[in-house]
N, C-alpha and C positions, 0 to 999 in steps of 0.2 A: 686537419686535412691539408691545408696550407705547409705545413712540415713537411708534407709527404709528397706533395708535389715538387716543393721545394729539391726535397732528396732526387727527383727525376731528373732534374736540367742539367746535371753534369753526367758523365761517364763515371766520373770516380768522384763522390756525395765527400761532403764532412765528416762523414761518418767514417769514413773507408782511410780518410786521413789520418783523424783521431787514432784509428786503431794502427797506420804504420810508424806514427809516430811512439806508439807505447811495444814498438819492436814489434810488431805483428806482421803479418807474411801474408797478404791479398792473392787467392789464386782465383785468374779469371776462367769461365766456362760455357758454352756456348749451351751445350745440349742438357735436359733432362735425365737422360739416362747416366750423368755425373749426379751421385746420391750427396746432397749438403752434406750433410753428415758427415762425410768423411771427409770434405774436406772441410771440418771443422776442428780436428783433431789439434791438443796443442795447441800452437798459434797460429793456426792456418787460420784465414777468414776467407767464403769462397764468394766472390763475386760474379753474376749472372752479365755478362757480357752486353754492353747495349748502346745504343747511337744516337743519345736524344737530340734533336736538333740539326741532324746532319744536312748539308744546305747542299749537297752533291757529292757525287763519288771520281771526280776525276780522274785523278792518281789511281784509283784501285778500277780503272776502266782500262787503262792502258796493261794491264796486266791478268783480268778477268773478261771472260766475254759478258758482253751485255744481255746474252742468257744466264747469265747465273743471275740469283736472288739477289735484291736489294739488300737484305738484311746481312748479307757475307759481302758483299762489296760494302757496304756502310762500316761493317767493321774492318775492311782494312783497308779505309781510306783513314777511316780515327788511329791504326794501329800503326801507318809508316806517319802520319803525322804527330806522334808523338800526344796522340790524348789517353793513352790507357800507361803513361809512363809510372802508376803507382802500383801496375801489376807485376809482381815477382816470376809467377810462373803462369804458364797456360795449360790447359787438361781438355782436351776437344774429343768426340768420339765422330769416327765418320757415316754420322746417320745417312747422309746423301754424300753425292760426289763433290755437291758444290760447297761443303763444309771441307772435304781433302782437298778442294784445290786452296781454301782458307788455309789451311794447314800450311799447306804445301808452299804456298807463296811467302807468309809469316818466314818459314825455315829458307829460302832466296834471299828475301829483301829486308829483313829484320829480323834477325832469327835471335830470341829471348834466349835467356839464360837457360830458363827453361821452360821445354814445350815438350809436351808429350799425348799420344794421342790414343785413346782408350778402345780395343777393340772389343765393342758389345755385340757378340752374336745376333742373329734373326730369327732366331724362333726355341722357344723357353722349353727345354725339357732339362734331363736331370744332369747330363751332360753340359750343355751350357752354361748351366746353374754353375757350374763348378769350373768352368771355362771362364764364367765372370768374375769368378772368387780367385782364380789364378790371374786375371789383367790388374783385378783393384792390389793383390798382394804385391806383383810388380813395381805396380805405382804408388803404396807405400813405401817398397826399398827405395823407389826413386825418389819421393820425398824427404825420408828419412835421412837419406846419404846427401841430400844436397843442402837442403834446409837445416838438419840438427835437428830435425823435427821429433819428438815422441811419435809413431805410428804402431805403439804396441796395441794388445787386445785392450789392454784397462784403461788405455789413454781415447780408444776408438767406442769402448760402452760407455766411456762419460761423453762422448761429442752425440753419440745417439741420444741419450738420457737428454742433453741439453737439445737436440733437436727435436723430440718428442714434445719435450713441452710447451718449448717455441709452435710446433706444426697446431698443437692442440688450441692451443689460443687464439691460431688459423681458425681453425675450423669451428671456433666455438663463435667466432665473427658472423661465418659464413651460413650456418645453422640460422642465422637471424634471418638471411632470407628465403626460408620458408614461409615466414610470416606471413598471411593475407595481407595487408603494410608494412613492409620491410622498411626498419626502419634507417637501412643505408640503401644507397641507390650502385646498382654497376660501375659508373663513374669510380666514386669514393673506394667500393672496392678494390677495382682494378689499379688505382694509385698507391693503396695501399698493400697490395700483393706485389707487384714491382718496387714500392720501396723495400717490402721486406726483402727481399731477392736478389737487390743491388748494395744493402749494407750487411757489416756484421750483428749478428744475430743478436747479438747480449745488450748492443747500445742500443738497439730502436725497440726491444721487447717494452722499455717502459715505458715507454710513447705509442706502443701500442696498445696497452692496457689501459693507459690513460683514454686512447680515444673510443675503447669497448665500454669501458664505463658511462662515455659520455652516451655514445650511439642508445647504450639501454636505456636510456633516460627519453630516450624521445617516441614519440605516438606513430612514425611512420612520415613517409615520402610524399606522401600525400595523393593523388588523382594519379592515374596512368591507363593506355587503354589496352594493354596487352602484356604479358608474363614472357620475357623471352632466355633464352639460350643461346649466348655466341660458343663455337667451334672452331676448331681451325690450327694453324700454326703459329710463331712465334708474335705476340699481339703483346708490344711494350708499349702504346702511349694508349692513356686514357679517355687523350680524346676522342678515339675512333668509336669506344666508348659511350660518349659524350654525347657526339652526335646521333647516334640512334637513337638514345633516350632524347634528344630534346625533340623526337618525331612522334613523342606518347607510348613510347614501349618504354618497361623497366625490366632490366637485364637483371636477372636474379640467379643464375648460374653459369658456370663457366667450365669449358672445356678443350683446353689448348696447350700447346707448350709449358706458358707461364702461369697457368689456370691454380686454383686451386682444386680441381674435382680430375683425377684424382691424384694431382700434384703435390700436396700437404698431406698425405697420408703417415702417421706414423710407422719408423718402421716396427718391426712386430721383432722381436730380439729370442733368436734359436739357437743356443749357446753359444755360435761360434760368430764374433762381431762382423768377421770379411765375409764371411758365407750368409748373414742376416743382411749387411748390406745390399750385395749379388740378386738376393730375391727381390730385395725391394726396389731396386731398380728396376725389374719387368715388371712390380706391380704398380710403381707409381706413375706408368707411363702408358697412353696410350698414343704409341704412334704407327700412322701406317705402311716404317718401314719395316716391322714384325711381318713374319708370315705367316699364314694363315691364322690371325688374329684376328679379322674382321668382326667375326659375329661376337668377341668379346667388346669389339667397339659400341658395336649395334647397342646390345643390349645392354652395356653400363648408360647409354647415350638415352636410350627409350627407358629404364630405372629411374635415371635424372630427371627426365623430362615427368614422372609421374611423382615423384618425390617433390619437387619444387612446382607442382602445378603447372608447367611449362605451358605457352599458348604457342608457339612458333621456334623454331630455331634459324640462330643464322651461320651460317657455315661461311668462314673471313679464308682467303686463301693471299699468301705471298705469290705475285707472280713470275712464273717460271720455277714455282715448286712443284718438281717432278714428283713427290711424294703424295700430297694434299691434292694436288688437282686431278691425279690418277683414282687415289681412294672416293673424290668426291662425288664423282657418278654414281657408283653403284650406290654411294652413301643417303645420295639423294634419293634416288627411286627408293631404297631398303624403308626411308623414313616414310616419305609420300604414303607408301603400302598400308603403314602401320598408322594412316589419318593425321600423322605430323606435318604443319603446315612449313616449308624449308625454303630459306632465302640465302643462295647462292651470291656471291661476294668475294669479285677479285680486289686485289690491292697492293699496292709499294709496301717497305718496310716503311717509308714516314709517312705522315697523314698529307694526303694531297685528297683534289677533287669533290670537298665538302658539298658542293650544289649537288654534283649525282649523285653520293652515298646517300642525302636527304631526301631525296628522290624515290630512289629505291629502296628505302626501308618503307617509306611512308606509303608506297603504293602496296607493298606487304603488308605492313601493318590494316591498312583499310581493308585488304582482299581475306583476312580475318573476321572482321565487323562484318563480311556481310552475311 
């Protein structure tokens, strides 16, 4: 576990090194709706874009409003300062505005060799299906032509193949807390879903097997007073984490950007690799800038929550996310409806504020107990 924190403290881990130095090609990416998978392909390695430690955003103030999200100003204050410099290429889709003006500013004041930026549709029918299978084939030629890349079909069913088995090792962790004592706590997971997401896939798979092994070995987590469910958007540090559980709640599923529910789903392979990717993109993703997706949120949310026992959910929002903090109301009432007890939670991209988040979990957690 210590490894895995470790991988967290940098932008670009040992691991990410290792691999440019055996000629490999780091593509960073902000959003979900970019499927690992593809860019695994060859030697692409895809890196989950993230800002551990960021101590201010100054530089990326004077060029963003201070309504945009922390998490897009945190990354381009690391990006004109030179912390993401082991990244070859960029691959952004514009879920929200305030990721196009990331985009947009990146192409002004640093504009990478290469940047390109994925136009995912908003709402999944058969048409779009095939709208996404036309941006990902783009963004293969655009790979292919710059990089030297392999982006053929047989180069693309073996980076799914290797991400299958990777995703399943995910989930075969995550399946453990089900357990009435889970014998890993939210914390450890969430460190270890952000390390997997920040390195190449093939160096930390054996580091993660090694600690599946250990984790089975043990009785459980021990005392806790409540089953919970974090929600929300882009949730990179552990410790946010960390601290709910040190209030007597054990977060035993997850459902957000970096989550693994339902983030690590394999994809499901329907002959054709760009058109298998395309699906799996809408289905590995729930977010609410789809249209009329809600009620698919709802109920994979309410599934969860009875699958994992759930006692309470907390719903974590970035502030000044127009996405999440729109979806959150109705999301709140929808749960409340349905007897789910819902602890609403605004926040920075970095952990600030520990006294009130302790606060307010624990006065949720109690209003449970009684």
């Amino acid at each position: 576990m210590n490894m895995f924190r470790e991988l967290l403290k940098s932008p670009q881990n040992h691991l990410v090194e290792q691999a440019v130095s055996d000629g490999r090609i780091p593509i960073g990416y902000s959003c979900s709706f970019v499927p690992e998978a593809f860019l695994m392909a060859d030697r692409l390695v895809p890196v989950r874009l993230h800002a551990p430690g960021v101590a201010g955003t100054e530089i990326a103030d004077i060029y963003l409003s201070n309504f945009i999200c922390t998490y897009v100003r945190s990354l381009l204050e690391f990006a004109v300062d030179d912390r993401f410099d082991l990244i070859q290429g960029w691959v952004f889709v514009p879920s929200c505005t305030h990721m196009q003006r990331l985009y947009d500013n990146l192409e002004y004041l640093k504009k990478p060799a290469f940047n390109h930026i994925l136009d995912v549709p908003r709402k999944v029918t058969e048409a779009t299906i095939a709208w996404q299978a036309e941006e990902l084939r783009t963004l293969a030629d655009k790979l292919s032509t710059h990089f030297g890349v392999d982006m053929s079909d047989d180069s693309l069913m073996k980076a799914i193949t290797e991400w299958n088995n990777f995703a399943e090792v995910i989930q075969s962790i995550g399946e453990l807390r089900k357990k009435p004592f889970p014998p890993i706590t939210g914390t450890e997971f969430q460190a270890l879903l952000m390390a997997a997401l920040v390195s190449p896939k093939d160096l930390i798979l054996p580091k993660i097997l090694d600690f599946r092994k250990e984790i089975e070995q043990r009785d459980g987590v021990g005392e806790f007073r409540s089953r919970l469910m974090v929600m929300g958007s882009h949730l990179h540090d552990p410790e946010f984490i960390r601290v709910i559980e040190s209030q007597g709640g054990l977060v035993v599923a997850d459902l957000f950007c970096t989550g693994s529910i339902p983030g690590f789903k394999p994809v499901e392979i329907s002959g054709n690799p760009i058109r298998s990717l395309a699906e799996h993109s809408f289905k590995k993703t729930l977010c609410p800038r789809m249209m009329e997706d809600f009620d698919r949120r709802l109920e994979t949310i309410i599934d969860t929550v009875k699958e994992y026992r759930v006692d309470g959910v907390v719903i974590e929002i970035i502030k000044f996310c127009d996405l999440w903090g729109v979806d959150s109301m109705p999301m709140v009432s929808a749960l409340r409806n349905e007897g789910i007890p819902v602890l609403k939670l605004e926040r920075e991209y970095s952990m600030g504020g520990e006294g009130q988040l302790r606060t307010r979990v624990q006065a949720f957690i109690e209003s449970m107990d009684k």
